[in-house]
C-alpha positions in Angstrom: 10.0 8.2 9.8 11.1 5.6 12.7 12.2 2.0 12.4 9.6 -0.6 12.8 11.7 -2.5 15.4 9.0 -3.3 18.4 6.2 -3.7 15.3 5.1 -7.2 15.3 5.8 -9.4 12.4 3.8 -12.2 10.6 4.5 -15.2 9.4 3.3 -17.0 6.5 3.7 -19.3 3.2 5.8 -18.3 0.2 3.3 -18.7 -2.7 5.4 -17.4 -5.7 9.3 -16.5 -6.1 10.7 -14.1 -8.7 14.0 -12.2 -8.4 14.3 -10.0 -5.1 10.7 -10.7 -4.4 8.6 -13.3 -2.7 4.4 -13.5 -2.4 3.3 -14.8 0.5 0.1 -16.1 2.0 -0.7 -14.5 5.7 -3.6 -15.2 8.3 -5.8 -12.4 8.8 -5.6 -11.3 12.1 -7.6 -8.9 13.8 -6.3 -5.7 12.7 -7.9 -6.7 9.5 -10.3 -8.2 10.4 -13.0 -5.7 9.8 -11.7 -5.3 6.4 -12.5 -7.4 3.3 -10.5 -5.6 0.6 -7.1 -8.2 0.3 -9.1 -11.3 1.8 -9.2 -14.3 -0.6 -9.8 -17.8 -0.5 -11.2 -20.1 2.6 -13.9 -17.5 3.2 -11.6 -14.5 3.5 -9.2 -16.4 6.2 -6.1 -15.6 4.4 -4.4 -12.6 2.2 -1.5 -12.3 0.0 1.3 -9.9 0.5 4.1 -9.1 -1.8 7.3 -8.6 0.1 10.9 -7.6 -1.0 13.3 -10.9 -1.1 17.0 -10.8 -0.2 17.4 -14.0 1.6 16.8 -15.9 -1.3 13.2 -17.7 -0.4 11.6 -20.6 -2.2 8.2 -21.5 -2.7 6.6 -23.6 0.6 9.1 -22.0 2.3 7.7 -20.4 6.1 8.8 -17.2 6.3 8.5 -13.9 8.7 7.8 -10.5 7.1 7.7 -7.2 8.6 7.0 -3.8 7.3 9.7 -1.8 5.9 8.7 1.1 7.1 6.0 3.3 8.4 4.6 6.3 9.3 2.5 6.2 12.5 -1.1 6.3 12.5 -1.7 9.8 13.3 0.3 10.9 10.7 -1.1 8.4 8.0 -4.7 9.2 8.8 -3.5 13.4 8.9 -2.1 12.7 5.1 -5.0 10.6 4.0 -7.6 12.7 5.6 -6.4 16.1 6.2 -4.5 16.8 3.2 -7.1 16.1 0.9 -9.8 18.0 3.0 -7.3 21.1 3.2 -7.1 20.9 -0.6 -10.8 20.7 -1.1 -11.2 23.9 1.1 -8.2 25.5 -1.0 -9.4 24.6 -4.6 -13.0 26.0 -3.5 -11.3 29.5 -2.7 -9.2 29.4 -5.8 -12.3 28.5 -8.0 -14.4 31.4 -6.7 -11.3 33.8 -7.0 -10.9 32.0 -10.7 -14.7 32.7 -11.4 -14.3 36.8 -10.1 -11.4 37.3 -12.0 -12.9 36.0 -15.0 -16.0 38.4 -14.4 -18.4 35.1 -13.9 -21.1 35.2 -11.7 -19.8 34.6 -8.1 -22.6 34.1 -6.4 -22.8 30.7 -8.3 -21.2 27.5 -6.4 -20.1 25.3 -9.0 -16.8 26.8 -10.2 -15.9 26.6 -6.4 -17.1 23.2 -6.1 -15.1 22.1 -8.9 -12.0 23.5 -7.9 -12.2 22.1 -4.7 -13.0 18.7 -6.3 -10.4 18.9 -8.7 -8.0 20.1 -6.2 -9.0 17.7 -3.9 -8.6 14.3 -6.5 -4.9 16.0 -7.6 -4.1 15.3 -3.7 -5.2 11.7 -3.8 -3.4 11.1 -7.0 -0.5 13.2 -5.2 -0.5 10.5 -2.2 -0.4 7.6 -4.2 2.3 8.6 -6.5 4.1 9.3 -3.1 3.5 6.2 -1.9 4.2 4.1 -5.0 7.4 6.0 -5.1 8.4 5.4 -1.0 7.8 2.0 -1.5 9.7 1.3 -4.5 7.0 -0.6 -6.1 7.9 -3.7 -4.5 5.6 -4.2 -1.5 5.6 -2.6 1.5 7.1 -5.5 3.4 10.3 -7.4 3.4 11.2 -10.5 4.5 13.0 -11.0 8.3 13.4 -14.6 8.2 13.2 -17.9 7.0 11.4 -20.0 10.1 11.3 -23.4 8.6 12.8 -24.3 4.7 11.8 -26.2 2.4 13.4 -29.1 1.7 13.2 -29.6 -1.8 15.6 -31.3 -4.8 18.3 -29.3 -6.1 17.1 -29.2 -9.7 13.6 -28.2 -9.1 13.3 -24.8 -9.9 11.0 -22.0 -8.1 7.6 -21.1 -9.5 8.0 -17.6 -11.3 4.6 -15.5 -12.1 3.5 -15.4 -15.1 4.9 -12.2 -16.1 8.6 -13.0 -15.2 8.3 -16.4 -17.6 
């Protein structure tokens, strides 16, 4: 895995505060723009992004986030795609050897099929417990900077969601 340093960061709106985390509203750019699955709001012109807080941000505040980390593109699309594929192809062969060694009728392509299908949804579940556990459940960004803050009185206190009330 290599440092995002020459990846380009965003810069957006804190929404919400809680301890060591910070929600913040981003314009879609184009990369997404294709996409509809985190637009929200003004006709799908903006998304929210969770991203790991240790520069103490407050809400209003203009901030720039960047990724924590990544995996290039040919790799994520080889996990996503490839590894799921490759288990499909290997839970198939282990059904059929399942279903000879059990003296079921082989010629049959169902306990192949579901296998492979089984196989291949244990890999998906597999990646996203991966994921989940590589991010640390807090986003996958963090913030960079503060661009411009808030001015704001000193006993007001940050909006918390409503889980961390």
């Amino acid at each position: 895995m290599r440092e995002l340093r020459e990846t380009p960061t965003e810069t957006g709106t804190v929404l919400r505060v809680a301890p060591g985390r910070a929600w913040v509203r981003l314009a879609r750019n184009e990369a997404c723009s294709a996409c509809t699955g985190c637009a929200i709001g003004a006709e799908g012109k903006y998304m929210i992004a969770e991203a790991q807080d240790s520069l103490g941000v407050a809400v209003e505040d203009e901030i720039r986030i960047r990724p924590i980390k990544a995996i290039g593109s040919p790799k994520a699309a080889l996990l996503l795609f490839g590894v799921p594929i490759l288990l499909l192809f290997a839970g198939y062969a282990a059904g059929q050897a399942l279903a000879r060694a059990w003296g079921l009728d082989s010629s049959k392509e169902a306990p192949g099929a579901v296998g492979g299908l089984l196989a291949m949804a244990l890999g998906f579940v597999g990646l996203y417990l991966l994921s989940r556990r590589r991010r640390g459940g807090i986003g996958i960004f963090i913030v960079a900077e503060i661009v411009h803050k808030r001015a704001r009185p000193r006993d007001e206190k940050p909006l918390l969601p409503a889980a961390a009330r």
